[in-house]
N, C-alpha and C positions, 0 to 999 in steps of 0.2 A: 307773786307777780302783781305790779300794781296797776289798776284800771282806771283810775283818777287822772286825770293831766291837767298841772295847773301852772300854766302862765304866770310869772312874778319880775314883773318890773322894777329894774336895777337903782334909777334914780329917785330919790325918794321915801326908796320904800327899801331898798337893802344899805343903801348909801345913806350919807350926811348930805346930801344935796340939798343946795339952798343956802347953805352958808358960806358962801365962798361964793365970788363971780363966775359964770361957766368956761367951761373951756372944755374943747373938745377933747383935747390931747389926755386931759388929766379927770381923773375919777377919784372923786371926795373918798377919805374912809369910810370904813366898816361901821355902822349903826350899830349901837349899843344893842344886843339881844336882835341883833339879824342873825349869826350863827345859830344858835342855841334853837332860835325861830324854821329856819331852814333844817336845821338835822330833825327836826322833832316834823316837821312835816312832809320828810322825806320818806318816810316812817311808812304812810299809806298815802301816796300820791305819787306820780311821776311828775317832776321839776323839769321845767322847763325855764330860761332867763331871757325875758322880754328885752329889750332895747332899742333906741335908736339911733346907739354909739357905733361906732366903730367894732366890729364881733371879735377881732383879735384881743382887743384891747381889754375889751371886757372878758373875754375868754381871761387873759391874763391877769385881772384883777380876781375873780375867781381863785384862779394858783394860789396870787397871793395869799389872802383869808382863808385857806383850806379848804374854800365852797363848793368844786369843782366837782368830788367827788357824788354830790349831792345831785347834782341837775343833768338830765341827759344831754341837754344840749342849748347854745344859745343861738337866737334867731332875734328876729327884725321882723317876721313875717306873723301877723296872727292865727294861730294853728286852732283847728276846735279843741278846744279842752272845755272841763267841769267848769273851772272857772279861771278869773283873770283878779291877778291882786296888782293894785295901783294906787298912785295916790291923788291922782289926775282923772276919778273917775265917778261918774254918776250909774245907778244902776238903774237902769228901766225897768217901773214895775207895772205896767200897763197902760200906765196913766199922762196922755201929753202933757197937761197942762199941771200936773205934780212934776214932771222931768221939766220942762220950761223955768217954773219956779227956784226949782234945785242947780239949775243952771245959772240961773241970773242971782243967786245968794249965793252962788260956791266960793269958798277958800281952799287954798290949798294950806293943810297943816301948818306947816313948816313957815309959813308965811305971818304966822299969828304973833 
């Protein structure tokens, strides 16, 4: 049984997003070694699929790529879990004026 619950945001970070203009309706493919990523951490944590698509949709992009089996469930909502992986994200590590900084230099990846 696993004790872990770890939040993983869909665009970004399991997707190709960013390359492609957005659009609600349609969700980018599969990232190269997001599978492989997700089975191997399914391993010892309970998945969860962050979003803030459309849940069907994403539920169904899931089927698609096999992933479905992987994650308990997908939500919109922020649950407590161990952790959150994202790619739209600054981590607080005590320090305002180190998170201010990291704020005002942030890139997102995929933008580079």
């Amino acid at each position: 049984m696993h004790t872990k619950k770890i939040l993983i945001d869909l665009d970004g970070v399991l997707n190709e997003y960013g390359k492609e203009k957005f659009d609600e309706n349609f969700i980018p493919e599969i990232k190269q070694g997001a599978f492989e990523f997700v089975e191997t951490l399914s391993k010892s944590a309970e998945l969860y699929l962050f979003t803030s698509r459309n849940l069907i949709l994403a539920t169904k992009w899931l089927i698609k790529y096999n992933l479905d089996k992987y994650f308990k469930d997908v939500t919109n909502i922020k649950i407590p879990s161990y952790l959150y992986i994202d790619d739209r994200t600054i981590c607080f590590k005590g320090d305002y004026q180190k998170a201010l900084n990291e704020i005002k230099d942030f890139k997102v990846y995929w933008k580079n």
